[in-house]
VEXGUKE-702074 format. One record per residue (C-alpha): residue number from 1; residue in three letters; x, z, y. Coordinates in nm, 3 decimals, always signed. Layout:
N
   n res    east      up   north
 NUM ALA       X       Z       Y
...
***
This chain:
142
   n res    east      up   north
   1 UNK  -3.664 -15.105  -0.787
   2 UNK  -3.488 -15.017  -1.084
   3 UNK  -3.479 -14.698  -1.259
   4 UNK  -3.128 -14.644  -1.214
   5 UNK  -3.153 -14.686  -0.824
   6 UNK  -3.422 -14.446  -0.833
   7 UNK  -3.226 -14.160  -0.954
   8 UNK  -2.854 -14.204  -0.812
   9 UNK  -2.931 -13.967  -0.468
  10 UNK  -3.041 -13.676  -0.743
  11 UNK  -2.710 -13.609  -0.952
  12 UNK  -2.587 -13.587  -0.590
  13 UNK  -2.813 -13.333  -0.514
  14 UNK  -2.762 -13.143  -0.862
  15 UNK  -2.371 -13.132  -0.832
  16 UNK  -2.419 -12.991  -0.461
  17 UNK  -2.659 -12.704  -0.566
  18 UNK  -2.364 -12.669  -0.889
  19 UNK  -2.128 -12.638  -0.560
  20 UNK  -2.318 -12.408  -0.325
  21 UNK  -2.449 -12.172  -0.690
  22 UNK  -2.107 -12.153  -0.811
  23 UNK  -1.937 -12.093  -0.434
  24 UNK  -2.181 -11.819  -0.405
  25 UNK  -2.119 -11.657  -0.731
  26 UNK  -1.716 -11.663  -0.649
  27 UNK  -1.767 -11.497  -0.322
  28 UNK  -1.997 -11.202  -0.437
  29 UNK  -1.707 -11.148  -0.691
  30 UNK  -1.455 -11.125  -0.421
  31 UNK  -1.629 -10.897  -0.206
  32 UNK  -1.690 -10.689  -0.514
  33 UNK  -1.280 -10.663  -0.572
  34 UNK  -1.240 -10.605  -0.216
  35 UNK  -1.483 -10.294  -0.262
  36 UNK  -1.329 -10.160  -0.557
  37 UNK  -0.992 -10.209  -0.419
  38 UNK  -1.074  -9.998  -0.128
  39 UNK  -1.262  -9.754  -0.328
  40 UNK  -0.921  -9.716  -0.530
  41 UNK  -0.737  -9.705  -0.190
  42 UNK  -0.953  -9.415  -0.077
  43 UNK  -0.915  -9.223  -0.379
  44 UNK  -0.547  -9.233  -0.440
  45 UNK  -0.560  -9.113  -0.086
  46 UNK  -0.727  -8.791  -0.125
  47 UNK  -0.589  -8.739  -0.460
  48 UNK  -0.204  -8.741  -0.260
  49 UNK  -0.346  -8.569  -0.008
  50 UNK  -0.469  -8.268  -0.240
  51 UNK  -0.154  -8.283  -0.505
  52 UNK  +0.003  -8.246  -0.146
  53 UNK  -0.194  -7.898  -0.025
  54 UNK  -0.180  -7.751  -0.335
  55 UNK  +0.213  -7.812  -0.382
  56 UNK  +0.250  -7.624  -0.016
  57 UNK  +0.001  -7.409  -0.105
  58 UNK  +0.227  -7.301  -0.384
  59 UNK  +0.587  -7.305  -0.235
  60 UNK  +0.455  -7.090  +0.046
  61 UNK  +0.340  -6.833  -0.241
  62 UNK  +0.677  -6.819  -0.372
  63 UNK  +0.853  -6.782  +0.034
  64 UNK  +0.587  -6.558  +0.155
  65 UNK  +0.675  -6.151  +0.204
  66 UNK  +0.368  -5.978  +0.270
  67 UNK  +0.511  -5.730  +0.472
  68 UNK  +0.607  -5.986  +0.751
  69 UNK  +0.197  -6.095  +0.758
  70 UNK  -0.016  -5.888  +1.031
  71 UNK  -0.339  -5.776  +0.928
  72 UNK  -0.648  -6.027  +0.972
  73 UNK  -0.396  -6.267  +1.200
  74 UNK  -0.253  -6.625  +1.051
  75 UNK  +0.065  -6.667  +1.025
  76 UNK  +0.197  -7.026  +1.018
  77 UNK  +0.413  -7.083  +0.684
  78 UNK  +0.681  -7.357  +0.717
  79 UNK  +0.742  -7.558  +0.384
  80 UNK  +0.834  -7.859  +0.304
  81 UNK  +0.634  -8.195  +0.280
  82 UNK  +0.658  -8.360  -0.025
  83 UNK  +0.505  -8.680  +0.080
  84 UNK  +0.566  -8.827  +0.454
  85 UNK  +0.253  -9.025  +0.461
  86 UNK  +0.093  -8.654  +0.502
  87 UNK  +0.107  -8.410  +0.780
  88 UNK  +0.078  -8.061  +0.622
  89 UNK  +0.000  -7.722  +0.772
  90 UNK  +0.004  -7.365  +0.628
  91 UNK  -0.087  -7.072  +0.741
  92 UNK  -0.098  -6.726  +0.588
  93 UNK  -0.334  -6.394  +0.657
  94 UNK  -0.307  -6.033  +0.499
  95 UNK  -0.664  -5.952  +0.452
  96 UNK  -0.607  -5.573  +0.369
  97 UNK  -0.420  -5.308  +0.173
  98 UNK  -0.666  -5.064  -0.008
  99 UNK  -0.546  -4.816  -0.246
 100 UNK  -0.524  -4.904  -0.621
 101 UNK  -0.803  -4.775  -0.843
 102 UNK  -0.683  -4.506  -1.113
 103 UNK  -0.377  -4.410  -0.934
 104 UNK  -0.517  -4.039  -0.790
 105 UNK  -0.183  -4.004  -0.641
 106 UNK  -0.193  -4.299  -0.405
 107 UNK  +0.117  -4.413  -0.498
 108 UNK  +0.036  -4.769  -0.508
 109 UNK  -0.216  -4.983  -0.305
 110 UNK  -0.346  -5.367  -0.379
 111 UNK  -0.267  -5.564  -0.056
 112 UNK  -0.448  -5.888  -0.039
 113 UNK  -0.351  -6.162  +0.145
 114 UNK  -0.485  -6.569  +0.133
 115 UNK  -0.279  -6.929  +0.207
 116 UNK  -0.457  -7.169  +0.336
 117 UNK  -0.294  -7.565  +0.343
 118 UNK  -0.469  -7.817  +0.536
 119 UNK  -0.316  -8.214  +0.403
 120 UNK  -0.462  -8.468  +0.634
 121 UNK  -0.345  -8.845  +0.729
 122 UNK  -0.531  -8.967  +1.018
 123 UNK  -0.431  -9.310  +0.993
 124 UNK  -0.697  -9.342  +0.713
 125 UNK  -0.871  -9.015  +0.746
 126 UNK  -0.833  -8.796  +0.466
 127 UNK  -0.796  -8.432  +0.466
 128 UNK  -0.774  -8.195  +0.209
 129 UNK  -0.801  -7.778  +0.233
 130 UNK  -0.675  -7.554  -0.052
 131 UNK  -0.720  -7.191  -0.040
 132 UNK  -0.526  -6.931  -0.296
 133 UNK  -0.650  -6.564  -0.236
 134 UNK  -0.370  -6.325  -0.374
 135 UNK  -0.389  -5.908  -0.433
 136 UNK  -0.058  -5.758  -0.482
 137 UNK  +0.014  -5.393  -0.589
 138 UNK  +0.283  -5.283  -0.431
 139 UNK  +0.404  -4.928  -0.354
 140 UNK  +0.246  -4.734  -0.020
 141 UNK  +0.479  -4.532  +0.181
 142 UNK  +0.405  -4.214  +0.218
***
C-alpha cells in the first residue's frame, strides 16, 4: 500500500472533529446570547415596573388630602397607569397626628401618613413595592 492510501480516511476524520469543535463552539455562543438576552428582558422588566410604582407613588402624593385618610386603615388611591403592561395599586394610611415640638400652644400638630404602590405584571412575574412615609404640620382644631 501506498502512503497516500494510508492516510486519505484521516483528513476525513480531522475535518469532522473541525465540524463537531467548531458546531460546539457556535452553540455555547448562542445559548450564551439567549441568556443575556433574557437577563436584559428581566431587567428592563423590573426597572418599568419600579419607574412605574414610584411615578404612582408620587401622583398619589400630590391627590392625596390627609384629612380624608382614617387613622391606621388603607385607603386605596386611584391614579393613573403610566404603562399598560403593569397593573398598579395604591393605597394610603394616616399613621398618626402628634403635636409639633416647640409649639407650647398646640397650635399645630405633625400628622404622618405613608403610600404604598405595589407594580406587578404576572405574565412574567415582576413586582415592585415603593413606600414614601410623609409628616405634615398642619393646624389642630381646637
Amino acid at each position: 500500500m501506498t502512503l497516500a492510501r494510508l492516510q486519505s480516511g484521516s483528513s476525513l476524520i480531522t475535518s469532522l472533529v473541525l465540524v463537531f469543535v467548531t458546531t460546539s463552539v457556535g452553540v455555547a455562543v448562542m445559548q450564551n446570547s439567549l441568556i443575556e438576552t433574557e437577563v436584559t428582558a428581566s431587567h428592563e422588566a423590573e426597572h418599568s415596573a419600579l419607574s412605574v410604582a414610584e411615578s404612582a407613588v408620587t401622583d398619589a402624593y400630590a391627590e392625596i388630602d390627609i384629612s380624608d385618610l382614617a387613622l391606621g386603615t388603607e385607603t386605596s388611591v386611584s391614579v393613573d397607569n403610566t404603562d399598560d403592561r403593569i397593573d398598579i395599586a395604591v393605597t394610603a394610611r394616616q399613621d398618626g397626628l402628634v403635636p409639633a415640638i416647640n409649639s407650647s400652644l398646640r397650635l399645630f400638630g405633625v400628622a404622618s401618613y405613608s403610600i404604598r404602590g405595589v407594580a406587578s405584571n404576572s405574565d412574567i412575574g415582576v413586582r415592585r413595592q415603593v413606600t414614601t412615609g410623609v409628616a405634615q404640620r398642619i393646624p389642630l382644631n381646637q
